[in-house]
C-alpha positions as CSV (number, residue, x, y, z in Angstrom):
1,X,25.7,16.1,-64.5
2,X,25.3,13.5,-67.5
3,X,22.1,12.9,-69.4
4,X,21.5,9.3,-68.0
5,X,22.0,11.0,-63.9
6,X,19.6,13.9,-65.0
7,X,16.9,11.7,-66.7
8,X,16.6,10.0,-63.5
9,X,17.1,13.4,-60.9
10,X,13.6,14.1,-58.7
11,X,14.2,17.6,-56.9
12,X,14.3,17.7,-53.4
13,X,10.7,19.4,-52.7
14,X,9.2,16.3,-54.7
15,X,10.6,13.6,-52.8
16,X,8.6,11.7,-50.8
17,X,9.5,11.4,-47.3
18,X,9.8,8.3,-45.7
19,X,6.5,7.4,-43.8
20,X,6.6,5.5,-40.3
21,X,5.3,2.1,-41.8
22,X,8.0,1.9,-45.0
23,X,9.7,-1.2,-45.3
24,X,13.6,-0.4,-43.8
25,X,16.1,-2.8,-42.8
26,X,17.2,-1.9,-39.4
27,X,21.0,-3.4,-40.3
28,X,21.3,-0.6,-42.7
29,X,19.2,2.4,-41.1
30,X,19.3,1.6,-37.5
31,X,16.0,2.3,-37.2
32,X,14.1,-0.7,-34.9
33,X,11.2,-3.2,-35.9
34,X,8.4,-2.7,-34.1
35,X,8.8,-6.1,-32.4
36,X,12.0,-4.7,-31.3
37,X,10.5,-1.2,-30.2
38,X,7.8,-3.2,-27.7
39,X,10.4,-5.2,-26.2
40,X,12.6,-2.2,-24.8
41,X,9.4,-0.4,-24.1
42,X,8.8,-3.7,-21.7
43,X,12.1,-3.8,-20.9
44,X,11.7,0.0,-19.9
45,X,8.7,-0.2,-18.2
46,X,9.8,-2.9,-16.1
47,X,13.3,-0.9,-15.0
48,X,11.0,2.1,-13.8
49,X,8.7,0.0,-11.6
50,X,9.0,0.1,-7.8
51,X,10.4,-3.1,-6.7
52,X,7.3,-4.9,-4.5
53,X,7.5,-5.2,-1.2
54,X,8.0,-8.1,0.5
55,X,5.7,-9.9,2.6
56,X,2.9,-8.5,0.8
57,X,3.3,-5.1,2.7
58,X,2.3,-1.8,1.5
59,X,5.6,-0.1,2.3
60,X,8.9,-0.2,4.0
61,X,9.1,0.6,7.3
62,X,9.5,4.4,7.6
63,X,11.2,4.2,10.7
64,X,14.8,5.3,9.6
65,X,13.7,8.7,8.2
66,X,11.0,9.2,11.4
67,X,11.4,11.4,14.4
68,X,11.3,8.6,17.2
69,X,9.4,8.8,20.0
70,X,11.1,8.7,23.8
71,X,14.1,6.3,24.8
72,X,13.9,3.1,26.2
73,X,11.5,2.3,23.1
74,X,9.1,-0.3,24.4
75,X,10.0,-3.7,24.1
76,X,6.7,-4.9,21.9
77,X,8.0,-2.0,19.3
78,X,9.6,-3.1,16.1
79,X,12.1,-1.0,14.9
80,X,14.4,-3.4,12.5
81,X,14.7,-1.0,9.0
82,X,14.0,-4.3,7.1
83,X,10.2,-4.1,8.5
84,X,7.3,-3.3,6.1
85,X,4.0,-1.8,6.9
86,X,0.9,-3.2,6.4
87,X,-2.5,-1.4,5.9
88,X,-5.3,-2.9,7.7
89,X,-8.4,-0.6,7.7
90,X,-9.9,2.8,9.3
91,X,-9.9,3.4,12.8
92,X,-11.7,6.7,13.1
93,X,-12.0,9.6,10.6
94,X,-12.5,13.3,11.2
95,X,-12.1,16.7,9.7
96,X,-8.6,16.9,10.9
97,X,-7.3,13.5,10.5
98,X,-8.2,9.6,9.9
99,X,-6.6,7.1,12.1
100,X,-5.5,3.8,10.5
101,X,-4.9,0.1,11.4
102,X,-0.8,-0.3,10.6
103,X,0.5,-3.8,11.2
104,X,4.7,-3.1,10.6
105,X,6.6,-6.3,11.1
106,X,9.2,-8.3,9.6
107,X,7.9,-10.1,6.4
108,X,8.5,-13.5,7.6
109,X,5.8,-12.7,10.4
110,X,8.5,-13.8,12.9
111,X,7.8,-10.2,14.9
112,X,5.3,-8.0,14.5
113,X,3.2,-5.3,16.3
114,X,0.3,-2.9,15.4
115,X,0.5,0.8,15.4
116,X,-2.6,3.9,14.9
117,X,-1.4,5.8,12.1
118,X,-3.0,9.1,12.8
119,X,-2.3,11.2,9.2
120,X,-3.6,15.1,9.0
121,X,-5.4,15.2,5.9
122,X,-4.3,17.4,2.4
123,X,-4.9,20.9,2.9
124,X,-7.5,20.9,0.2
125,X,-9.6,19.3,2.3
126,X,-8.6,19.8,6.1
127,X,-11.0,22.3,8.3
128,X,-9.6,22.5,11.7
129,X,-12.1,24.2,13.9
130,X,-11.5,26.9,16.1
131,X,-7.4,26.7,15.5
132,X,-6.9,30.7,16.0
133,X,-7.6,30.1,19.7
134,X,-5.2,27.3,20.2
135,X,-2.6,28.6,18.1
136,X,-1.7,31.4,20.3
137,X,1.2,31.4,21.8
138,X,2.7,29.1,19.4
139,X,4.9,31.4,16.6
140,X,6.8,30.6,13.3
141,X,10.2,32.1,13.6
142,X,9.6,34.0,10.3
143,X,7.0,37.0,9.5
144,X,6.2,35.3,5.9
145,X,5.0,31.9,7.9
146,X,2.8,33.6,10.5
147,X,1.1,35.5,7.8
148,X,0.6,32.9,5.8
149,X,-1.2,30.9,8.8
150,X,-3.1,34.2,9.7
151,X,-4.5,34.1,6.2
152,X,-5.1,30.4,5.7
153,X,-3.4,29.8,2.2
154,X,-3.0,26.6,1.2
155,X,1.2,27.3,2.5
156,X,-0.4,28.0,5.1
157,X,-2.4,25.3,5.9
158,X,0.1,22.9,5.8
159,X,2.3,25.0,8.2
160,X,-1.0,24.6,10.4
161,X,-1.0,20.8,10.3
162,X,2.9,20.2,10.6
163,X,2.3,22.4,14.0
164,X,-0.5,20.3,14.9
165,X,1.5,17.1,14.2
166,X,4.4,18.5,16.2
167,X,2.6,19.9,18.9
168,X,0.7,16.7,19.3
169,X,4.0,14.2,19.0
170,X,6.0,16.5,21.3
171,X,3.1,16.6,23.9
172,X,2.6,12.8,23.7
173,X,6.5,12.4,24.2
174,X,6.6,14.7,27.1
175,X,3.5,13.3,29.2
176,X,4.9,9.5,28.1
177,X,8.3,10.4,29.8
178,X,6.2,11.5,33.0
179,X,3.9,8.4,33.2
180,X,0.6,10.3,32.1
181,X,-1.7,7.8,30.2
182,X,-1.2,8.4,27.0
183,X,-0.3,6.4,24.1
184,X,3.4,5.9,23.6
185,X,4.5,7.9,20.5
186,X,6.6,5.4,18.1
187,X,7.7,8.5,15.0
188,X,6.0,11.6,13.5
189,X,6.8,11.6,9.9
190,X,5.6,14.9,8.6
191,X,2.2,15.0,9.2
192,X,2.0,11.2,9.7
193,X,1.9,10.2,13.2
194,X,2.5,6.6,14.6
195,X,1.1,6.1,18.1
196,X,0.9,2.8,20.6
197,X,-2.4,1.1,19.3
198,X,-4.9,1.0,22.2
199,X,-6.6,-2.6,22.0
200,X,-6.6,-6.2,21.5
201,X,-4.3,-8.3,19.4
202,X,-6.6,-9.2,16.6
203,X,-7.3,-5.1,15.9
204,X,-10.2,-4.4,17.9
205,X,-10.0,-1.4,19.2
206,X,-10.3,0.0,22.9
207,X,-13.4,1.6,23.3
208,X,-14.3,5.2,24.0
209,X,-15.2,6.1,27.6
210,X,-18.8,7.9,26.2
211,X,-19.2,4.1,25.0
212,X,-19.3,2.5,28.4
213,X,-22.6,2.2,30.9
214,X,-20.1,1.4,34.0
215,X,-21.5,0.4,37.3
216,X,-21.1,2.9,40.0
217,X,-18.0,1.1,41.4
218,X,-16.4,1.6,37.8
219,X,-17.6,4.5,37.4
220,X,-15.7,6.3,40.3
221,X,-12.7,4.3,39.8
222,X,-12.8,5.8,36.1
223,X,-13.3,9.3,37.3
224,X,-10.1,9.5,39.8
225,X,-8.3,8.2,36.9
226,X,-9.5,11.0,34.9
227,X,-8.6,13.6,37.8
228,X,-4.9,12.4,37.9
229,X,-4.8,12.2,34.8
230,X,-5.7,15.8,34.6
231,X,-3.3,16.4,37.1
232,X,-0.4,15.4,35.8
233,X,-1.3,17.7,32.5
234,X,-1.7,20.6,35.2
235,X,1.4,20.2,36.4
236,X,3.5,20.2,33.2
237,X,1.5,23.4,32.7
238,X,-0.8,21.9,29.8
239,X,-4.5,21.4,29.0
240,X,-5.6,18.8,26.6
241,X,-8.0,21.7,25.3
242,X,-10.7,19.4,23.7
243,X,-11.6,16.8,26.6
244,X,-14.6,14.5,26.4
245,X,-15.8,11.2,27.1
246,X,-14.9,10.9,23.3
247,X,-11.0,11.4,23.9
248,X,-10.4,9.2,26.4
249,X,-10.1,5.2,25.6
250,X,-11.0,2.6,28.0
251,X,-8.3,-0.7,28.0
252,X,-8.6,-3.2,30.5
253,X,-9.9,-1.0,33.2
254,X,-7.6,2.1,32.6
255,X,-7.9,4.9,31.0
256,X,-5.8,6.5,28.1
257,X,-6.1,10.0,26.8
258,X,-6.2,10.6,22.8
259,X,-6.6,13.2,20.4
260,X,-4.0,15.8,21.9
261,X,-3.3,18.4,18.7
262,X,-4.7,21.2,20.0
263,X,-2.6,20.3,23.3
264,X,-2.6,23.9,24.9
265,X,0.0,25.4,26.7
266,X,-2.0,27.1,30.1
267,X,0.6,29.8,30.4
268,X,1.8,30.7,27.4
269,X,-2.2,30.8,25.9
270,X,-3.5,34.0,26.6
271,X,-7.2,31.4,26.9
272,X,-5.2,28.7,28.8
273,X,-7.2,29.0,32.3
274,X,-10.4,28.7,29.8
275,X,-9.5,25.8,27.8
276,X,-8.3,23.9,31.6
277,X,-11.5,25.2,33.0
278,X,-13.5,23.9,30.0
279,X,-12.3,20.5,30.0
280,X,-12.7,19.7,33.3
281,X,-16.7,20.9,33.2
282,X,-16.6,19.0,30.5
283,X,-15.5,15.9,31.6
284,X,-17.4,16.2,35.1
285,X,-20.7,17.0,33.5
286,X,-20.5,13.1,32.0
287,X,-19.6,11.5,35.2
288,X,-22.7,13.4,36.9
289,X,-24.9,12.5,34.2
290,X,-24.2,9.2,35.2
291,X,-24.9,9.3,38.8
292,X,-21.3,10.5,39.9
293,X,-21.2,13.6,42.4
294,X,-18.9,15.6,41.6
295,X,-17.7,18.8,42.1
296,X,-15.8,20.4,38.7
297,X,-15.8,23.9,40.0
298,X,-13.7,23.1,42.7
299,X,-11.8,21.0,40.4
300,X,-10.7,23.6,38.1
301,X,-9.9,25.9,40.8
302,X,-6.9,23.3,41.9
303,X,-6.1,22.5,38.5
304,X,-5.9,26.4,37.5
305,X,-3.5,26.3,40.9
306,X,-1.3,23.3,39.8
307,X,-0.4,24.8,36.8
308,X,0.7,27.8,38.7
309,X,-1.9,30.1,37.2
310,X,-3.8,33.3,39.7
């Protein structure tokens, strides 16, 4: 090294490093300005966004990824994957579920229908009561599945409410097919039902049967709907396990059953004469508060005998 090169020579350790705000020309270093550095975090930013959704929906329809309910779809139904759904409000909420307003449509408004979106809630906060009982007879292929339900983990949890939302769409499909009045079941997506809203165009829904003072006229015409109604459960061998004048819907004079996740199977259900027995006292004991005579013991007895039960 010559004198003049060592005169000016600063070791290594004493350099100082370069700090974040030095002066650099980004020709020469390649670092960027800041001006630069904002405009590709913007430009970024903007690449990672979720397109919106047109029509000022809140999503795309979900229909192609769906289980669909039973063919011929109704013709009110829209179906076309370029659909988005809209939110419109709370229907009903529960410790199981909420229920939702869904308006899914094209965007241009040219067709449209509403839908209930019935959705199970997280397992972190979902208490279904009194499940054991009308989880027997259904079984999870695998050991590690039904333990995890026995136990309630959070695993096993969500198995619980994917078997609700099945049991619920399947049972929906099935008694839709046979001409029972039900809702018709549009898709189940996970744990996210959509069902046949049950109401006027503007989003009013039906109301509940236990909301209703019929006159006596009504009134009976509302209770042999209920009875063959109940009938036609008896004789696909089910129960709607939970039956009240809170589960039934009243639309233009007819009734329509709801809430059907605990749908029990009479045969299979070691407590399936009890459940069918329960609802129909149930049931019976609001139409005779009412003025109705009625006799539910004799009722049950040919329900019990419909569904082929001794």
């Amino acid at each position: 090294m010559r004198q003049h090169d060592f005169e000016n020579f600063t070791p290594r350790s004493r350099r100082r490093r370069p700090r974040f705000d030095d002066e650099i020309n980004p020709a020469r270093s390649g670092r960027l300005t800041e001006q630069e550095r904002q405009r590709l975090a913007r430009v970024r930013e903007d690449s990672y966004a979720e397109p919106a959704v047109p029509g000022g929906g809140d999503r795309y329809s979900t229909w192609d990824s769906a289980e669909h309910g039973p063919r011929p779809h109704p013709v009110w139904l829209v179906t076309d994957l370029a659909a988005v759904d809209t939110e419109l409000g709370v229907l009903k909420t529960g410790k199981e579920a909420e229920v939702h307003l869904l308006r899914r449509g094209l965007p241009d408004r040219s067709r449209e229908c509403l839908l209930a979106a019935k959705r199970y809630r997280s397992s972190e906060h979902r208490q279904f009561h009194r499940d054991s009982g009308y989880l027997e007879g259904r079984r999870m292929r695998r050991s590690r599945e039904n333990r995890a339900m026995a136990q309630r983990t959070s695993f096993g949890r969500n198995l619980i409410a994917e078997q609700w939302a099945v049991a619920e769409f399947a049972a929906l499909s099935r008694l839709w097919t046979i001409g029972a009045p039900v809702p018709y079941p549009v898709q189940r997506d996970g744990t996210e039902l959509l069902l046949e809203f049950v109401g006027e165009p503007d989003g009013t829904a039906a109301p509940r049967l236990a909301q209703l003072r019929p006159e006596p006229e009504e009134l009976r015409d509302l209770w042999f709907q209920t009875i063959g109604a109940l009938d036609v459960l008896a004789s696909e061998g089910l129960a709607h396990g939970d039956l009240s004048a809170y589960n039934i819907l009243v639309h233009d004079g007819r009734i329509v059953l709801i809430d059907l996740p605990q749908v029990v199977d009479v045969v299979a259900n070691p407590r399936g004469a009890e459940y069918l027995t329960r609802d129909v006292h149930n049931i019976s004991a609001w139409f005779a508060a009412r003025g109705l005579q009625v006799e539910a013991d004799d009722l049950a007895f040919d329900l019990r005998q419909r569904a082929g039960l001794r």
